[in-house]
C-alpha positions as CSV (number, residue, x, y, z in Angstrom):
1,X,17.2,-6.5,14.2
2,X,19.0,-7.7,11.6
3,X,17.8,-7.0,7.3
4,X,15.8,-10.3,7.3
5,X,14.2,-9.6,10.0
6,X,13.5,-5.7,9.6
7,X,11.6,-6.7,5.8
8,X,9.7,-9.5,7.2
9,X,8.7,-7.2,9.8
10,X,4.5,-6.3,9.4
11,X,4.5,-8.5,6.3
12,X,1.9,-11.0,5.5
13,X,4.4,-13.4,3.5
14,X,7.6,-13.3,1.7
15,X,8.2,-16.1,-1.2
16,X,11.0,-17.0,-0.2
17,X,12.9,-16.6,2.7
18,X,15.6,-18.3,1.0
19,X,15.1,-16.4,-1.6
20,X,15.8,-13.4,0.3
21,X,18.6,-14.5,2.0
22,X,20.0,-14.5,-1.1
23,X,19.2,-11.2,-3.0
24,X,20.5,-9.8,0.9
25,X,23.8,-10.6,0.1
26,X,23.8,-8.6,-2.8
27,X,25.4,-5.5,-2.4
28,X,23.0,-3.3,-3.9
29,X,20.0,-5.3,-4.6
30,X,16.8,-3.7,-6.3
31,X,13.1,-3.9,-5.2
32,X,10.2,-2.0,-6.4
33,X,6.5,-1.4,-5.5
34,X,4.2,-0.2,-8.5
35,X,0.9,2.3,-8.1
36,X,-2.2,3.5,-10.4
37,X,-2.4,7.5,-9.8
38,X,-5.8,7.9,-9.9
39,X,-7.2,10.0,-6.4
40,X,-6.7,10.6,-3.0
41,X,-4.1,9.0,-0.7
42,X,-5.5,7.0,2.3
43,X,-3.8,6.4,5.7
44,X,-3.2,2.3,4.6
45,X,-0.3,4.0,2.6
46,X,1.7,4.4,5.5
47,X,1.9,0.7,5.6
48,X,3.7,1.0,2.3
49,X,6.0,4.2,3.4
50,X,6.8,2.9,6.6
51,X,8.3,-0.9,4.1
52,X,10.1,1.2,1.9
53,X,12.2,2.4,4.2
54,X,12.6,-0.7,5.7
55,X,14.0,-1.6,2.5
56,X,16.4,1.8,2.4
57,X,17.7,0.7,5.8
58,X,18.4,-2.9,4.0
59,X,20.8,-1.0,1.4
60,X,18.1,-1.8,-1.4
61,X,18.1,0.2,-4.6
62,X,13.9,1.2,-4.4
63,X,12.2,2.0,-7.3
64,X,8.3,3.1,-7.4
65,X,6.4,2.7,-10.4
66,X,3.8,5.3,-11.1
67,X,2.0,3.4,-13.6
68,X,0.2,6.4,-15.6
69,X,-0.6,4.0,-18.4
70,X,-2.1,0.5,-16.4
71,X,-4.1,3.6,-15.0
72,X,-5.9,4.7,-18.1
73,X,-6.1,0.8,-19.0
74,X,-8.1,0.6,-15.4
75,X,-10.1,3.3,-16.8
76,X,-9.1,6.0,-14.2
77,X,-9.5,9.5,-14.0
78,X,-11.6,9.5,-16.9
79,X,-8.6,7.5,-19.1
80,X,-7.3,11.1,-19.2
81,X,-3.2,10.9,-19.3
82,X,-2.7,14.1,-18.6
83,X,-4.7,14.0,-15.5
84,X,-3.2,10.4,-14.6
85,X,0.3,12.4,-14.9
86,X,-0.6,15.0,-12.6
87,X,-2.1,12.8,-9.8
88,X,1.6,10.8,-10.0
89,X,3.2,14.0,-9.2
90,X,0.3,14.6,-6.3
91,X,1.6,11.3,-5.2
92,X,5.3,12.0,-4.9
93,X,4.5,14.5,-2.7
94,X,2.7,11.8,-0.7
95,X,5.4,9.6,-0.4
96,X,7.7,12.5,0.8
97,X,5.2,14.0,3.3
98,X,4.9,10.3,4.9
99,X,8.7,10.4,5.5
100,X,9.8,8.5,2.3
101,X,13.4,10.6,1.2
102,X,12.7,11.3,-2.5
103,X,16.5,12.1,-2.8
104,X,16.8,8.3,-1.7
105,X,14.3,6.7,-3.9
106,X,13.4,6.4,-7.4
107,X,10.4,7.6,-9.4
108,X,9.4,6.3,-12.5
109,X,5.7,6.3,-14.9
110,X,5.3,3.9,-17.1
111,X,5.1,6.8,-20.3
112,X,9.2,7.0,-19.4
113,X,9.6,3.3,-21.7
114,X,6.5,2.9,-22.9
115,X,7.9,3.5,-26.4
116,X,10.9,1.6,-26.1
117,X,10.5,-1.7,-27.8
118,X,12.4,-3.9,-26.0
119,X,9.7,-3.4,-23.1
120,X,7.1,-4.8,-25.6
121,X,9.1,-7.4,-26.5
122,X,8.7,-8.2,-22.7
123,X,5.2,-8.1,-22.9
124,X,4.5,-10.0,-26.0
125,X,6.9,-13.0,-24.6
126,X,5.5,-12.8,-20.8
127,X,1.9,-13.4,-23.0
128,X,3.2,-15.9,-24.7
129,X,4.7,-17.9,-21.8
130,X,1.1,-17.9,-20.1
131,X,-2.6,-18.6,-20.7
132,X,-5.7,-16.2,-21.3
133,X,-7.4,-18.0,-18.3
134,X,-3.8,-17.7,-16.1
135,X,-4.0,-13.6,-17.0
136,X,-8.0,-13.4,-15.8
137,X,-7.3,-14.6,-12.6
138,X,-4.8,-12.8,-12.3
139,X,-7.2,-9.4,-12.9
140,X,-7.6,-9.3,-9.6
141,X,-4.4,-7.0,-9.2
142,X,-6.5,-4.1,-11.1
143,X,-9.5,-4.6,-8.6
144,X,-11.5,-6.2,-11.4
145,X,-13.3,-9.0,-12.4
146,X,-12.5,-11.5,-15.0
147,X,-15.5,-11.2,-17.5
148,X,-14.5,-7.3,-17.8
149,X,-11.9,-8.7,-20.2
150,X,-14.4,-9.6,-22.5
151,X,-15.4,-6.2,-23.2
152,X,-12.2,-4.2,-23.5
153,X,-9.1,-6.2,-24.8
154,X,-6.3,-4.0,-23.0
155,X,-8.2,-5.7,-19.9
156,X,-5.8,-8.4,-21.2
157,X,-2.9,-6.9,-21.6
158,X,-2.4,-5.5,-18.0
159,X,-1.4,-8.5,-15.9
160,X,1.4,-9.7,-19.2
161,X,2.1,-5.3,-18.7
162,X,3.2,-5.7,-15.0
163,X,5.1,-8.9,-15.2
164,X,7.4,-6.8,-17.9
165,X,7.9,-4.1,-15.9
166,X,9.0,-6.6,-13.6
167,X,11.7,-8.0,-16.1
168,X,12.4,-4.7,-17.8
169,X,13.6,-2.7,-14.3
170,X,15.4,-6.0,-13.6
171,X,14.1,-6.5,-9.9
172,X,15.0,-8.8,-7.4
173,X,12.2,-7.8,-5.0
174,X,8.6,-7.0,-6.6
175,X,6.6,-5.5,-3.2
176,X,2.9,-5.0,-2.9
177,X,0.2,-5.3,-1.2
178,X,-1.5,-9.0,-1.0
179,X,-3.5,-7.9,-4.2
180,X,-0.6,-8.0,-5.8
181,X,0.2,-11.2,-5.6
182,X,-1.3,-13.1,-8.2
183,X,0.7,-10.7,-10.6
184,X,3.7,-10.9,-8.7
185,X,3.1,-14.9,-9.0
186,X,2.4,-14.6,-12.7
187,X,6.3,-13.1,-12.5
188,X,7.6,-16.0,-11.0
189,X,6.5,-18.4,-12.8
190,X,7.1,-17.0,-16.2
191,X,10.6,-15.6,-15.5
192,X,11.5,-19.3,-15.7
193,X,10.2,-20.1,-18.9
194,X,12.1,-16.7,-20.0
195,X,15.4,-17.2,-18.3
196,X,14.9,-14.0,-16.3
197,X,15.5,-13.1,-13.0
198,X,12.7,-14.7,-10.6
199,X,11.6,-11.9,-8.1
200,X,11.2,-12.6,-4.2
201,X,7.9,-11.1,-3.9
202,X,7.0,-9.6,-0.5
203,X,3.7,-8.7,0.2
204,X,2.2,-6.6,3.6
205,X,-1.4,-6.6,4.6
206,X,-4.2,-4.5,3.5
207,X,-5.7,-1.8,5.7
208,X,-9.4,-2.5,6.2
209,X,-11.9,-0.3,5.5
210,X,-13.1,1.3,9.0
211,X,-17.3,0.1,8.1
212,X,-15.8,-3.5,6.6
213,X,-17.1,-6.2,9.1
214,X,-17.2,-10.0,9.0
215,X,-15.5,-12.6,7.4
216,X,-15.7,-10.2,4.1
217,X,-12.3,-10.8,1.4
218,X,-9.8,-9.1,2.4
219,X,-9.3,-7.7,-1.0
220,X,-13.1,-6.5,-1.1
221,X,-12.9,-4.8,2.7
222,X,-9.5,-3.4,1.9
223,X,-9.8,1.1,2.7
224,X,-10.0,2.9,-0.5
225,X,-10.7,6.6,-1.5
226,X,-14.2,5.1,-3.4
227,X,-15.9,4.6,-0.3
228,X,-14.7,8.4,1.3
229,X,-16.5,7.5,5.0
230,X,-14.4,3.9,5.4
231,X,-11.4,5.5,4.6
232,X,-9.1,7.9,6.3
233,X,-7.5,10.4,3.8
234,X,-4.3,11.6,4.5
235,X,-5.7,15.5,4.1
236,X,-8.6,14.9,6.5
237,X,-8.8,17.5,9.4
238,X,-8.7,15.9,12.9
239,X,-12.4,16.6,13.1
240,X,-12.7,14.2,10.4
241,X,-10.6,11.6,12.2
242,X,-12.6,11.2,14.7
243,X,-15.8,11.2,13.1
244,X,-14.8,8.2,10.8
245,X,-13.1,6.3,13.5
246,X,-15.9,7.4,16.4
247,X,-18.2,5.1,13.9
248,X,-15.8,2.6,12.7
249,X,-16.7,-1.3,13.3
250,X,-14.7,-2.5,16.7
251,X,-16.2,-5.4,18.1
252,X,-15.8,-5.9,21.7
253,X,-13.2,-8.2,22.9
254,X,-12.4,-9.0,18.8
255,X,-9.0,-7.9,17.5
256,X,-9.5,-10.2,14.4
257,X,-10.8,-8.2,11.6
258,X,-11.2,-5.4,14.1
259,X,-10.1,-2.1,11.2
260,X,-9.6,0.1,14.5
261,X,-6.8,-2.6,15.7
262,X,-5.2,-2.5,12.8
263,X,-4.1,0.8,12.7
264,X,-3.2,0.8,15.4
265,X,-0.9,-2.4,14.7
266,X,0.3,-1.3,11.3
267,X,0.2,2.1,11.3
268,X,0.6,3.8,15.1
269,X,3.0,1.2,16.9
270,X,5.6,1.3,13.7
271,X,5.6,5.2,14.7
272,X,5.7,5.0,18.4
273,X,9.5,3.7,18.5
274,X,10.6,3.3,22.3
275,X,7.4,5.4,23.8
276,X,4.2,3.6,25.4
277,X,0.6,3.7,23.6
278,X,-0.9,5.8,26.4
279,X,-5.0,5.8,26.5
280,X,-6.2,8.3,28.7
281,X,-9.1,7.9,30.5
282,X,-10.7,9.4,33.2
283,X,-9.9,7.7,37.2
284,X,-13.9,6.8,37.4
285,X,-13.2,4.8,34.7
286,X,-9.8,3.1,35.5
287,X,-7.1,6.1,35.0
288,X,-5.1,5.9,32.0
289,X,-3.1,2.9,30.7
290,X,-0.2,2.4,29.0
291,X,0.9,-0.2,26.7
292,X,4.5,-1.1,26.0
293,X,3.6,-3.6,23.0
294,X,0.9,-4.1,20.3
295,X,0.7,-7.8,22.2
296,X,-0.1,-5.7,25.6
297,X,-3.1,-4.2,24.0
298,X,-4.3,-6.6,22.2
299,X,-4.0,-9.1,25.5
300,X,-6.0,-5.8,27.3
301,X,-8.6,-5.5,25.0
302,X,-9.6,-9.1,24.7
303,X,-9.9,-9.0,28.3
304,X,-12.4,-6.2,28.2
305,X,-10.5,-3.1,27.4
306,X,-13.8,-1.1,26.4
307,X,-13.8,-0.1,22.1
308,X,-14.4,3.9,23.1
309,X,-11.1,3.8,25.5
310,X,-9.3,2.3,22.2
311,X,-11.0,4.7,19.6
312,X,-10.1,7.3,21.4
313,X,-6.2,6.9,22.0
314,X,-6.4,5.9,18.2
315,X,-8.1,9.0,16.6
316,X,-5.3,10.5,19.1
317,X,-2.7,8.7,17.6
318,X,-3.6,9.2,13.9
319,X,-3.9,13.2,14.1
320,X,-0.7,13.0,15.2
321,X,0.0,11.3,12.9
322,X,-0.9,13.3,9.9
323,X,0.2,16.3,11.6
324,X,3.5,16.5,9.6
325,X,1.9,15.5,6.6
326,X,-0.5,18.2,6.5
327,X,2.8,20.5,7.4
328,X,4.4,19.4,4.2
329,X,1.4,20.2,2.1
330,X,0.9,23.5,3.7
331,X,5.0,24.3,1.9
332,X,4.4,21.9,-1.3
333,X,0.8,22.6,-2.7
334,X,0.9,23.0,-6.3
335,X,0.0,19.2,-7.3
336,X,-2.3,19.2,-4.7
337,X,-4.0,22.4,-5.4
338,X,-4.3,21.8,-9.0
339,X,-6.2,18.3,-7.7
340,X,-8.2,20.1,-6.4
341,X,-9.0,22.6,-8.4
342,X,-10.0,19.4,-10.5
343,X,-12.1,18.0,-8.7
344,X,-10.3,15.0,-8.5
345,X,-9.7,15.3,-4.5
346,X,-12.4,16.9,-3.4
């Protein structure tokens, strides 16, 4: 597979291709994705690990942005820095015990040039390239609505905030999750009033929640640590795993908006390399199947490949898994612990 292909692999779009092409044939080209610290890491993360190394494999100079500061704008964590700061750290230890090289990446908060001025000079000129109303829509990015502006001014400033970090770690590749993307947009478009670098902006789906059902936003249904039973946390026990998944939505013969299906696109069959998906069953009920290919199961189970058979091989899949994760936190506990101890992972 060659670079193109490996980062469009799993994604939902890139803008551009062309685009790409380009930044490729840089020789050491520089991509980024940004995150709040503010709780618990869920299992849709792994759709994040498993892209940055993509981008590693590509030769890409990765950065990730562990925006203490646009957290305590989103009012998390109780707008408490320190506690902001500490959950950043919680999250390095994510990214490593999901198989991201820390000696191969680069961390950076936000409080590391927050006081430099020529970042605010980024800021103040992204605003002034772009409208109020252009900057509400854009709100979406912080999970919120646009009339919350209203209310609390910094609101306002985090969309213009983003865009300049953009600019200031001089990016050619801003990557996200499709709630990103109106901010990553926002980038586009105002890097050419600017004259600065336009960023390719690559963006991968969004793990729905395991209860999300229907034709619900993507955005709105995506999993996330404030509702704890549609979610799978990285630190749940395997007892856990099943529970959740046991009563997850999985409509039969439906692979469309199917939560169960997509882990087991996004997050099991990027893991599995050259070995089958093997669902065991007992040989009253068929024997046990294997699957070559996410396209195998999918074809099986819209023929009538019964839900349990899959939620079965899946919670299988996912404790495994989390396995090394829970390892790693077993030798590197202090951020964690002190979480804990918190009470902001409970």
């Amino acid at each position: 597979m060659n670079k193109l292909e490996t980062l469009k692999n799993n994604t939902d779009e890139i803008v551009t291709k062309e685009e790409l092409k380009v930044v490729l044939s840089k020789s050491k080209p520089k991509a980024y994705i940004g995150f709040e610290p503010s709780g618990t890491v869920h299992l849709g993360w792994k759709i994040c690990t498993n892209k940055i190394k993509d981008f590693l494999d590509c030769g890409f100079s990765f950065t990730v942005l562990l925006a203490d500061w646009h957290a305590y704008i989103n009012d998390k964590l109780d707008r408490d820095i320190e506690k902001i700061k500490l959950c950043g750290k919680y999250m390095e230890d994510c990214f490593a015990a999901m198989g991201v090289d820390k000696n191969k990446v680069e961390f950076i908060y936000a409080s590391d040039y927050i006081g430099d001025s020529r970042y605010w000079e980024l800021v103040l000129r992204t605003a002034k390239a772009t409208s109020v109303a252009r900057v509400k829509r854009a709100m979406d990015i912080m999970g919120r609505e646009e009339a919350e502006a209203e209310k609390d001014l910094s609101k306002l400033f985090y969309p213009a905030m983003q865009v300049a970090d953009i600019f200031y770690l001089d990016l050619d590749v801003a990557y996200g999750g499709m709630d990103q993307r109106h901010a990553h947009m926002l980038a586009r478009d105002v890097s050419k009033k600017l004259d600065r670098k336009s960023p390719v902006a690559i963006h991968t789906p969004l793990l729905t929640g395991l209860q999300a059902g229907g034709r619900m936003n993507p955005i709105e249904a995506k999993m996330s640590k404030s509702k704890p039973d549609s979610m799978i946390s990285i630190h749940d026990k395997p007892m856990d795993v099943e529970r959740k998944i046991k009563k997850a939505y999985c409509p039969e013969k439906t692979v469309e908006g199917n939560p169960v299906f997509e882990m087991c696109k996004y997050v099991i069959f990027p893991e599995l390399n050259d070995e089958v998906f093997l669902i065991e069953r007992p040989g009253k009920f068929g024997g046990n199947l294997e699957f070559k290919s996410y396209e195998e199961l999918e074809k099986a189970y819209v023929l009538g490949l019964h839900p349990l058979d899959l939620k079965n091989a899946t919670i299988s899949y996912v404790n495994k898994t989390l396995e090394p994760v829970h390892k790693y936190f077993e030798k590197h506990s202090d951020s964690y612990n002190k979480m804990k101890e918190l009470g902001i992972i409970q």
